[in-house]
N, C-alpha and C positions, 0 to 999 in steps of 0.2 A: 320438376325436372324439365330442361330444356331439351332442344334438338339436340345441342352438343353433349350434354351428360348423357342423353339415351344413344348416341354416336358411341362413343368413347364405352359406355355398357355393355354394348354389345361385340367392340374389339378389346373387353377386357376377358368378355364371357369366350370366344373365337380362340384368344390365346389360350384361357387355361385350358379349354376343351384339347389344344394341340398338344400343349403339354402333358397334360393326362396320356394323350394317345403316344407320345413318345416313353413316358416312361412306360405305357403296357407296353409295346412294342423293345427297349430296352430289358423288360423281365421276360420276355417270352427268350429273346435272345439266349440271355443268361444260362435257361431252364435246357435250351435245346443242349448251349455248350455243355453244360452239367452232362447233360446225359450222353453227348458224342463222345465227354471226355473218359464216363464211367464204361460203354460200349469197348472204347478203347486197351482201357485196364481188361476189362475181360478179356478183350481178344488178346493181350499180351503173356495174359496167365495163361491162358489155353496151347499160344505157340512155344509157350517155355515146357510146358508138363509134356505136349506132346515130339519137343525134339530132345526131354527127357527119355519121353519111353519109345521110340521108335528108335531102330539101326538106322542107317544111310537110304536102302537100300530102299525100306519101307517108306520115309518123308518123301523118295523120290516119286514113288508109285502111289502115294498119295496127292502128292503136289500134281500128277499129271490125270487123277481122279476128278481132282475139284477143275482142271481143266473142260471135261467132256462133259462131267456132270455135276456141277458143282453140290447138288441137292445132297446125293449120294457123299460124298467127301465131307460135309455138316452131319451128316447124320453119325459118319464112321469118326469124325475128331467127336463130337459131343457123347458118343458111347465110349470111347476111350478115355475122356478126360472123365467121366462117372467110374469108370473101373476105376482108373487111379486113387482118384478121390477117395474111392472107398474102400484103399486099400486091395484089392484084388490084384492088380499086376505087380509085380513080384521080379520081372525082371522085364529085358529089352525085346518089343512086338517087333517080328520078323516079316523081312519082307513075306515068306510061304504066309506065315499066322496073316497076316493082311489079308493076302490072297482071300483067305477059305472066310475070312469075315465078310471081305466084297463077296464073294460068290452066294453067302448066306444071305445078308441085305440083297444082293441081286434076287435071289431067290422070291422074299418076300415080298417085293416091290415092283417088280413084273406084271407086265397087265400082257395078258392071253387074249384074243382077239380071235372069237368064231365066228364065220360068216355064215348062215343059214341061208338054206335057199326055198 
């Protein structure tokens, strides 16, 4: 092997190495879109069941839930779309029924703070 063949060796080897790293780079892509697109489908079945089961009055007082706390507003759509899901609602959650479920989760979720001295 000459200078030129081990030349030309090693911008043969440079290429395919690039190209490898574009095709891993083109499957990660792919894998990520897969999954923002599957993210997506959930989140679209979840806004559909839940302006199923909620009055007006309730998605409003929910929508301005996920405003202050968004944590709390995930936790009360993810236990409602499980009730659904599993058959337990039965008719349309009211804005009061909202109410006394935040007041519950608040309940639980609450951190108390003693100061000792």
């Amino acid at each position: 092997m000459g200078v030129d063949d081990r030349e030309l060796e090693e911008i043969r080897r440079k290429k395919l190495l690039e190209l490898q790293k574009r095709l891993q780079l083109a499957q990660q892509l792919e894998e990520e879109a897969k999954i923002q697109e599957e993210k997506e489908k959930i989140e679209a079945l979840k806004r559909m069941i839940l302006s199923r089961i909620l009055t007006p009055e309730a998605k409003d007082r929910l929508a301005r839930v996920r405003m202050v706390k968004p944590e709390i507003a995930a936790l009360v759509e993810e236990y409602l779309v499980g009730l659904y899901q599993s058959g337990q609602i039965r008719g349309k959650i009211t804005d009061e029924t909202l109410k006394k479920l935040l007041a519950r989760i608040h309940e639980r979720t609450r951190k108390d703070f003693k100061i000792k001295k």
